[in-house]
C-alpha positions, 0 to 999 in steps of 0.5 A: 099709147102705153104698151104693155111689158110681155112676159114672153118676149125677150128684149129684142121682141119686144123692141120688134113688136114697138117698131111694128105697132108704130109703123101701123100707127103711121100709116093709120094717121097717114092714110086718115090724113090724106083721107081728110084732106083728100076730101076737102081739096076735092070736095064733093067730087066723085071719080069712076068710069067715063060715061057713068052718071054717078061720076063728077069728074070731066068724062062722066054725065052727073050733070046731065043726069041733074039736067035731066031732073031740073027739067022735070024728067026722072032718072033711074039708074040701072045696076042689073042685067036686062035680063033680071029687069024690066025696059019700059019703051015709054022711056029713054035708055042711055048707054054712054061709052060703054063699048067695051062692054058686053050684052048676051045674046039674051039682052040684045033680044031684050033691047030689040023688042024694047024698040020694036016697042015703041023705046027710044035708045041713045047710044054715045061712044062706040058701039058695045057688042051686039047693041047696034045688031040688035036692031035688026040691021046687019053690019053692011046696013048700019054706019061704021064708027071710027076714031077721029072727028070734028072739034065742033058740030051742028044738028041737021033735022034738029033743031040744035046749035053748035056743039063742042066735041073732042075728035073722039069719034065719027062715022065714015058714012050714014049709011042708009041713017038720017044724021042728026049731027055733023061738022064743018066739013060734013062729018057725020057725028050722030044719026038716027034711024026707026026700029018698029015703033021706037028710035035707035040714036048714035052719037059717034062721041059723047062729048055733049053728054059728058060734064066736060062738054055739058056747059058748052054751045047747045050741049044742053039743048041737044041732050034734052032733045035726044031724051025726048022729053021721057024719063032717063035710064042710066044703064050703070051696070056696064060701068060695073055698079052691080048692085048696092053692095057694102063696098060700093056705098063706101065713099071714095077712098074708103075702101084702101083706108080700111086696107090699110086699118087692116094691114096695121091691125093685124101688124099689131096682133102679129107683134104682140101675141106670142112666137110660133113654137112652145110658148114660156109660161108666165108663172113658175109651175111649183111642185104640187101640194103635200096632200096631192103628192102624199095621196100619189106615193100612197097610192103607188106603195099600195100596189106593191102589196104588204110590205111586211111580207117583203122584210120578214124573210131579210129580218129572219136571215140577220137573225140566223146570221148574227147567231151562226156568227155567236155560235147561237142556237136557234132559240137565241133571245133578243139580248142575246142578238143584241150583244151578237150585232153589237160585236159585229158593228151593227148600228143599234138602230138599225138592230131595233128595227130587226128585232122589232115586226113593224119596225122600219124595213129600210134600216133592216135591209141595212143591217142585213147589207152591214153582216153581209159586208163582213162575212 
């Protein structure tokens, strides 16, 4: 990259403006680099929040959102609030690890009568605010999640194998619920209970619904069996995908390396635009042209009025002066003053300009300063 000689920086500038705009071409070709290569060690992997459909990594549910296609079901992925969209009770909501979430009063009344309906709910991971309430029970009627659990599990009222977990979550109890899913020891991972016309599910961990657990024992039959054989919405928008925004449909790592483009452009710009304060000027101003500069003392002169009237009255006083000096009349002819400067010692020229109405009045003045001088 040739860059280019500043005529208003110094040297030590200019050396400053090199430094800078090469340390943002590194970090342009560092960060394209690792972009690029980032990319083809982790192919089509794409990270995010635990639980969201579009994530591939261990703890996200890509894969069951693929599963869900293959056997024929379609899968909608929510990226608004409920209340600004339409729940249909002939389809299955999933909400995966979305406890620490927040619903509105106005959404939990939506997903109530969603139901109430006829709706099927399947909730994995803990319980986000006002989801499980919305079904009308209150805290005392509904079982109580906890950290812990069983590292496999079996379905009970459904027809499910074994299943892997993590120990992430399990219920102290049913409570009043029919489990679906418990451990060795009688744990209680998920139970189901009717809100009017629909079905409200809870697993206490999400391991079979997640990539990382999908593939293993009966997770796949068990997933299947808790979307009821319905169409699949992804609620996305509590793993904060609020709509289709330019930042969100840049891939991963798309949005640092434009950071940093930034960062060296502007690095750039910086280093080779000009210093706060008065800059230099590229070109030498030179003085105006002769017609300009002649028209401007023309113009002041003829603000001073005649010039004539000002050297009449110093041309009459060398007059009277030199003839007083010669012992002159006032009637004393040029010759005479003439011969009366010259004894005095004025400069010929400077006589000339006396004696004669439109002669120069600088040399008049000048006559008039020398006789003054010697009297």
């Amino acid at each position: 990259m040739i860059i280019p000689r500043s005529t208003t920086l110094g040297a030590e500038g200019r050396r400053l403006r090199k430094v800078l705009v090469v340390l943002g071409l590194v970090l342009i070709v560092g960060n394209l680099t690792a972009f690029i290569v980032g990319g083809l060690v982790r192919g089509e992997t794409v990270a995010g929040p635990p639980g969201s459909s579009y994530v591939t990594t261990a703890f996200g549910s890509a894969a069951l959102a693929e599963l869900i296609e293959s056997e024929g079901d379609g899968v909608e992925r929510l990226r608004a609030p409920y209340t600004t969209s339409r729940l249909d009770p002939t389809e299955t909501l999933l909400l995966i690890e979305v406890g620490l979430s927040s619903f509105s009063e106005a959404e939990a009344a939506i997903v109530g009568q969603y139901l109430r309906d006829g709706g099927r709910l399947v909730l994995a991971g803990p319980d986000p605010d006002r989801i499980v309430a919305s079904t009308g029970k209150g805290a005392d009627e509904v079982p109580a999640w906890e950290p812990g659990g069983p590292a496999i599990a079996i379905g009970t009222h459904l027809d499910v194998g074994e299943v892997p977990l993590s120990g992430r979550g399990q219920f102290g109890s049913s409570n009043g619920a029919t489990p679906i899913l418990e451990g060795d020891e009688g744990e209680v991972v998920g139970v189901e209970w009717t809100v009017g016309r629909g079905v409200f599910v809870w697993l206490a961990d999400s391991t079979p619904l997640q990539n990382t657990g999908l593939a293993g024992g009966d997770s796949a039959g068990l997933a299947m069996t808790l979307t009821g054989g319905r169409d699949v919405v992804f609620d996305e928008f509590r793993h904060g995908y609020g709509g289709d925004t330019f930042w969100q449909l840049l891939p991963d790592g798309w949005v640092g390396a434009i950071a940093l483009l930034t960062f060296a452009a502007g690095a750039w710009v910086l280093a080779y635009g000009r210093r706060l304060g008065p800059p230099e000027d590229t070109e030498r101003k030179l003085q105006p042209e002769r017609a300009a500069y002649v028209e401007s003392v023309a113009a002041i002169l003829g603000r001073t009025g005649p010039a004539r009237e000002a050297i009449d009255p110093v041309r009459a006083r060398v007059r009277r002066l030199l003839a007083n000096r010669a012992g002159l009349g006032p009637e004393a002819t040029e010759d005479e003053l003439r011969k009366a400067a010259h004894d005095a010692g004025v400069d010929p020229g400077d006589m000339e300009a006396v004696l004669d109405p439109l002669g120069d009045p600088v040399p008049a003045g000048r006559a008039l300063a020398h006789i003054s001088a010697r009297r």
